[in-house]
N, C-alpha and C positions, 0 to 999 in steps of 0.2 A: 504494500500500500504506500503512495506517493506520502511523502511530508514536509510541510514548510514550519519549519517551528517557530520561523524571526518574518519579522514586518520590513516589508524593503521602503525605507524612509531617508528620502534626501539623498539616493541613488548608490545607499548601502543597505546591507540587510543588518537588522537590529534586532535584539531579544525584545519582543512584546513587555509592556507594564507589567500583564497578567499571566497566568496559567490558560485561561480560554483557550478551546481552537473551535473551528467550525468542521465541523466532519460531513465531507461531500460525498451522497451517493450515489449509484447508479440506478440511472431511470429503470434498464433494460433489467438488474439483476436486483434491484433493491438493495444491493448492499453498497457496505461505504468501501471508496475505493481512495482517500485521500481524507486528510488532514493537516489544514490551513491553520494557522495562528490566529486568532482573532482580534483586532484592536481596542482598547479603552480610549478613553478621553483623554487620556494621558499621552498616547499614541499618537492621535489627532495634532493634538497641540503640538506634540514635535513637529509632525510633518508640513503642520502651516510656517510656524517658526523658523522651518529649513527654507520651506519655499518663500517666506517674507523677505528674510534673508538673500537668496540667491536673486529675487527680482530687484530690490532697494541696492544693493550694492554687491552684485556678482557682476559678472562679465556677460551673462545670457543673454540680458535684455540692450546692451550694449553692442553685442555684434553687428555687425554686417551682414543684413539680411540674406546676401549669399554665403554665408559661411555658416549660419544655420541650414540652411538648404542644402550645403554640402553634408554638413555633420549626420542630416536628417534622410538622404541620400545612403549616406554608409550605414543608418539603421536600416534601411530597407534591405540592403545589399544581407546585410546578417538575417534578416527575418527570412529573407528568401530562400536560405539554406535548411530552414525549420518548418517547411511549410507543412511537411506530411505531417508531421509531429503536432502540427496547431491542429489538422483536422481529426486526426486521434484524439486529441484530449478534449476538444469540443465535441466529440460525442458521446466518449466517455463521461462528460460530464454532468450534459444535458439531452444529451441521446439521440442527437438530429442522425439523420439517415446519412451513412459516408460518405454519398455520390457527392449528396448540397454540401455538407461540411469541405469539401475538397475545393469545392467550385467558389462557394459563398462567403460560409466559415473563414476560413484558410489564402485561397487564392486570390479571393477580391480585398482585403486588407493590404494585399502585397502591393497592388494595382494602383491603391487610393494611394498608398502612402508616396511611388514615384510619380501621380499624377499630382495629388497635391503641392508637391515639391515645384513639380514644373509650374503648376498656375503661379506658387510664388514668387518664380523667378521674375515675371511678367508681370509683375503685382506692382501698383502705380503706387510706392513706398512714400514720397513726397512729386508735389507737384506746384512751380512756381507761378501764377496768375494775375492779371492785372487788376488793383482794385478799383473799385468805384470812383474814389478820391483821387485817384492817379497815380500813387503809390502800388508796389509793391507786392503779393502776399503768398508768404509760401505756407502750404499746406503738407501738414506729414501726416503719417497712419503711425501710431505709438501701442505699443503694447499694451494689450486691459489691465496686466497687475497679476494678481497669483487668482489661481482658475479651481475652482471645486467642481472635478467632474464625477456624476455617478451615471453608473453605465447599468444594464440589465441582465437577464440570464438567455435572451432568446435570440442575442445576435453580438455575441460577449466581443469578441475579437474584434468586427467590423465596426461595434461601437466605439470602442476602446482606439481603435486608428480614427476614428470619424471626431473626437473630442482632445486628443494629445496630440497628433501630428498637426492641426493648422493652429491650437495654443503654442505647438512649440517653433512653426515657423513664426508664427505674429511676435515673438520673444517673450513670451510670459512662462511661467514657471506654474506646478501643477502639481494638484494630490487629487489622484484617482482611487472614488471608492468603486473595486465590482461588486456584483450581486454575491449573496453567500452561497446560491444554487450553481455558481460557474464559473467559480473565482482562477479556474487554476491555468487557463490560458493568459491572463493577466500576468499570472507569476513568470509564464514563458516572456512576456513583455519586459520583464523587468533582469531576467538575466539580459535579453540584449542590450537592454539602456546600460546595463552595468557594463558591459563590453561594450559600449560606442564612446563617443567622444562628450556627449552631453554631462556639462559639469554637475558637481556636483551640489545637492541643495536643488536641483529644479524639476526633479521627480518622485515624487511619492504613490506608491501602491499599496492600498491600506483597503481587502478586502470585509465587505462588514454587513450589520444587517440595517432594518430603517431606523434603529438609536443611534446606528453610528451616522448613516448617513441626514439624519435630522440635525444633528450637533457638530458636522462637515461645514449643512448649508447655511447653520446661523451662525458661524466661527466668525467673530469681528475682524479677521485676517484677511479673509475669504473676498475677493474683490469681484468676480464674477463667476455665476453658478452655471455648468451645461448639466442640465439633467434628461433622460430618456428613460420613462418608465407609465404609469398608466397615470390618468387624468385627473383622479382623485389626489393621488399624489402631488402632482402638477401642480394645481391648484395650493397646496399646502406649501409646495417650495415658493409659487409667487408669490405668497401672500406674506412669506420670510424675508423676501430680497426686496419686497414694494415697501418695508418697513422700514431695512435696511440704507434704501436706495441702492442697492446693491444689481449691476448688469445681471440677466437670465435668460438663459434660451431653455425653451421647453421643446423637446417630441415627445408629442403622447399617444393618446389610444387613437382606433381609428375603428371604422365599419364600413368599409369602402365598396364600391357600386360597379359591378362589370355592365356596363348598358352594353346590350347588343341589339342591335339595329336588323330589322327583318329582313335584307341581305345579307349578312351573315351565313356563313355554314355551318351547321350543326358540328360535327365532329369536328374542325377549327377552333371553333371555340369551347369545345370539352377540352381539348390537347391545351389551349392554352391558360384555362380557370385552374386545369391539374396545378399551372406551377404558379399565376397570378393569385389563385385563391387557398390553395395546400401547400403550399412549399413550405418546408421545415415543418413538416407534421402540423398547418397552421397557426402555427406557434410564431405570426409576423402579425408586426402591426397595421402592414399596408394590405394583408390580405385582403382582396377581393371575395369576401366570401356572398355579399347579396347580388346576384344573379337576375337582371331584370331583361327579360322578354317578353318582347310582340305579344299580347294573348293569342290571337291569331295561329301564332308557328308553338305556342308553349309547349305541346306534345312531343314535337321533334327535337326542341332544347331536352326537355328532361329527360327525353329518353336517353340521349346521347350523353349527356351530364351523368344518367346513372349508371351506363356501361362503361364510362370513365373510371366513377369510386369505385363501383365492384371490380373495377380490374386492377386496383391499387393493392403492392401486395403490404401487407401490415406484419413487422416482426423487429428482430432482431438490426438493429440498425449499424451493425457493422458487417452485412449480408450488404451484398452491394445489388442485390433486387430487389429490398425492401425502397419502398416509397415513403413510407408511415410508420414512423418512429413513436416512441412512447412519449408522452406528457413528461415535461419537465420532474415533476412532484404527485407524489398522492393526490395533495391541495388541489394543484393545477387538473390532475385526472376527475378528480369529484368536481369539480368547478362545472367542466368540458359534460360530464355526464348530465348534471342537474341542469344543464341549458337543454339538452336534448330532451331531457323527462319534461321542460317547463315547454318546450315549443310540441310535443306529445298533447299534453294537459291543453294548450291553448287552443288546439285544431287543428294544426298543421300536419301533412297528411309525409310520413316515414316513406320514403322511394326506396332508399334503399339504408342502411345500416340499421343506429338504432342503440340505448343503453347499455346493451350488454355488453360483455368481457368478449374481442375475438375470439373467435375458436383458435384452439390450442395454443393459448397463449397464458397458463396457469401465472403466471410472474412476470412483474414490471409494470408501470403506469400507462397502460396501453387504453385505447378506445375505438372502439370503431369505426371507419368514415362514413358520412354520415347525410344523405340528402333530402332536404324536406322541398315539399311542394304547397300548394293552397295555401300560402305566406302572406296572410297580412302585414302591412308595415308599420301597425302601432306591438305587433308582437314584441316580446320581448327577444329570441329569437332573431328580430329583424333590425332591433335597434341599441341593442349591445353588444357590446367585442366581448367574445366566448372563448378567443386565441386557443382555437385546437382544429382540426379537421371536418368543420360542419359547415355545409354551403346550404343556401337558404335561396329557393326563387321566387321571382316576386314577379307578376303580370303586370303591364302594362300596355293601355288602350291606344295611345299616340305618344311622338316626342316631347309633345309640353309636358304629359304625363310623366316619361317616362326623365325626365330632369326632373320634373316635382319629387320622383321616389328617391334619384340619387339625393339628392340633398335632405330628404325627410330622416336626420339621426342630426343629432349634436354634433360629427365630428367631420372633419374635412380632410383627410391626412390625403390619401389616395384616390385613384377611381381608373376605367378603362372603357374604352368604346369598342366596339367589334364590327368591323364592318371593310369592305372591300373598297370601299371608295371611301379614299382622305380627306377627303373636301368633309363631305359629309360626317365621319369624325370630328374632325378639328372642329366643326361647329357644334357638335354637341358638346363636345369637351368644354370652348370655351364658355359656355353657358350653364357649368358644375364649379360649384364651389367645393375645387379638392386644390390642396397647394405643389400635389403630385398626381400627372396623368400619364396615361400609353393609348397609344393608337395598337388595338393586335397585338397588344403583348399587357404586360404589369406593368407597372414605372419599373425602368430598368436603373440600377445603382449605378449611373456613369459619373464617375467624379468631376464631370464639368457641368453639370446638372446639379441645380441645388435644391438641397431636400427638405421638409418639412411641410406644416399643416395648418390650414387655418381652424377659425371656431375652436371645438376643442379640444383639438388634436395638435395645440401647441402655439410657441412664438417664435420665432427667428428661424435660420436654414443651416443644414450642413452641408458642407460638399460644393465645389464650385466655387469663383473668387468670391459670392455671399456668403460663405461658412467662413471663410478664411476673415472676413471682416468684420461675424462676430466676436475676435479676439484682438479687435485694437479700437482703439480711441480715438478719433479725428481733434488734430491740434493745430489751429490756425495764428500764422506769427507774420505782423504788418510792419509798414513803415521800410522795406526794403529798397526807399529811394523811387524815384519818378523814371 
């Protein structure tokens, strides 16, 4: 069994305050396969105190934006050599199915981190302009200050590069709390900080649960918070940092809308809800799980939709023809079930799956995939994030309709059009209030595309030169002469 006994604080590892550890197990096997340290408050406070420190008078935030960009470069070049090893331990930890952990997990953090590097090479750092008065005035982009990121269990890696890599191009200095359900690809982050160039004091990895990360996001140290986790949440960290006045980017939950358009192809658009609305056992924020079709064609959607999930194989997710991985947690399995039992209870008519335990699958947080039909959209079922393997179709009469259902949920994060002709896409899209869309596919993670959500699926974006410039400050300096 893997062991971390010390807190990596201020880009060394340190013995914990306490005795604590958090003991991580396996979705697939129920047992624990790993034991983290856990942090105190005491912990915390170092780790702001190192990064207070390294921003106020290190060298970090002083650099030369290309020589972060090198430094941040030669971290990729080392990530790159561990990539199998990231999708191993991401499954192992939270159980996604090996194929997405290789591709998603794994591969696409590698991706972000040399693309984000490039967008900052090209990043308008200072820029000299004429003022109004005749004078002068130059404009910089300055680092936010020291960065409280807390990251999730359902996309540990890719979060973790999507919140460090463009604080640490912007030159700010950072304590990262993970989730306690995923903590241990972090840890692999944190060996290669220790082997890179990044000095020290401007990295902290301080896995924890929501005590640690509540007394993270209220640390009077703390200068700006990225948080990614559910909406409730959300809500609790802005209403810390609006007090504070303290900078915050939120991603939060989402309930997001595949409108397909009655040209569409039926089995087109099964093969593409498989990975827009199921990827990672459900277990995303952006999934696409409500399903809105023509009434007209509904029969040939659902049908097709549900020779999709019954062909999804469900098991063992280091089986690399499993599709459908187990539930993060028990919690996370019962959650996933009593959606299913409550969309049962409401009327919603079972296609295909259903509460019970897969066949032969006596062990692990597993659930079955899952498709309802006859979906009202005040259900419960239809208007809450369930984040597991359950897609939910919803009928609609015409297009004003059928944008009236994509947006009938509190949250805006994601959404997709389906249909052969782009024209006709792009305008429904832009007539959906999601701050992430796709034409024919999900929102694809390209790191020059920036991510996040409106309503209540969050504030600010990652990814793209807009991620990169939630982690600096616009500072404007006059009088530079006529």
């Amino acid at each position: 069994m893997r062991a971390y006994k010390e807190l990596f604080v201020g880009g060394r590892w340190c013995p914990p305050s306490t005795d604590q550890a958090i003991e991580v197990v396996s979705p697939h096997t129920e047992e624990p396969i790993a034991r983290v340290a856990a942090p105190a408050a005491a912990d915390i406070d170092d780790a702001v105190a190192a990064a207070r420190l390294a921003f106020d008078a290190g060298p970090w935030p002083r650099l030369p934006p290309a020589e972060r960009i090198r430094i941040v470069r030669g971290l990729a070049d080392r990530y790159e050599e561990r990539v199998e090893e990231v999708a191993q331990v991401v499954t192992a930890e939270m159980g996604a199915p090996i194929t997405f952990s290789r591709s998603a997990h794994a591969r696409l953090p590698g991706v972000m981190m040399r693309a984000l590097a490039d967008l900052a090479d090209t990043y308008p750092w200072q820029e000299t302009r004429p003022g109004f008065y005749g004078t002068g005035i130059l404009v910089r982009n300055n680092p936010v200050g020291v960065v409280g990121a807390v990251t999730p269990w359902n996309m540990p890696m890719l979060m973790v590069v999507a919140k460090l890599i463009p604080a640490l191009l912007a030159g700010c200095t950072v304590v990262l709390k993970p989730s306690p359900e995923a903590p241990l690809d972090a840890y692999l982050m944190a060996e290669l900080l220790e082997q890179s160039e990044v000095p020290p004091g401007v990295v902290s990895i301080l896995p924890g649960d929501r005590t640690v990360g509540e007394y993270l996001v209220a640390h009077p140290g703390i200068d700006k918070v990225s948080f990614t986790g559910s909406t409730a949440a959300g809500r609790k960290v802005a209403a810390v940092c609006g007090t504070a006045l303290k900078r915050v980017s939120l991603e939060l939950g989402g309930k997001s809308a595949a409108v397909v358009l009655d040209d569409a192809d039926p089995a087109a658009v099964a093969a593409g809800v498989q990975v827009a609305g199921l990827m990672n056992s459900g277990q995303a924020c952006v999934a696409q799980t409500r399903v809105l079709v023509p009434r007209h064609r509904a029969p040939e959607f659902v049908d097709a939709l549900a020779a999709m999930v019954d062909g999804l194989a469900v098991g063992d997710p280091l089986d690399e023809t499993t599709r459908i991985g187990p539930m993060v947690s028990a919690r996370q399995r019962e959650r996933v079930r009593g959606y299913i039992e409550q969309g049962i209870g409401a009327g919603a008519r079972v296609v295909t799956g259903g509460a019970d335990r897969p066949a032969g699958l006596d062990r692990g947080w597993y659930v079955r995939p899952t498709l309802f039909s006859d979906v009202d959209s005040a259900m419960g079922i239809a208007q809450e994030e369930i984040f597991g393997p359950v897609l939910t179709v919803l009928e609609y009469a015409d297009i004003d309709d059928a944008v009236r259902l994509a947006d009938d949920t509190p949250y805006g994060l994601s959404g997709s059009v389906w249909t052969p002709d782009i024209d006709r896409g792009l305008a429904v899209a832009g007539r959906i209030r999601a701050g992430t869309f796709g034409i024919n596919q999900a929102y694809s993670m390209d790191p020059h595309a920036p991510f996040g959500g409106v309503k209540a699926s969050g504030i600010g974006r990652e990814f793209g030169s807009e991620g990169l410039a939630e982690y600096l400050e616009t500072q404007s300096i006059s009088g530079l002469g006529s």
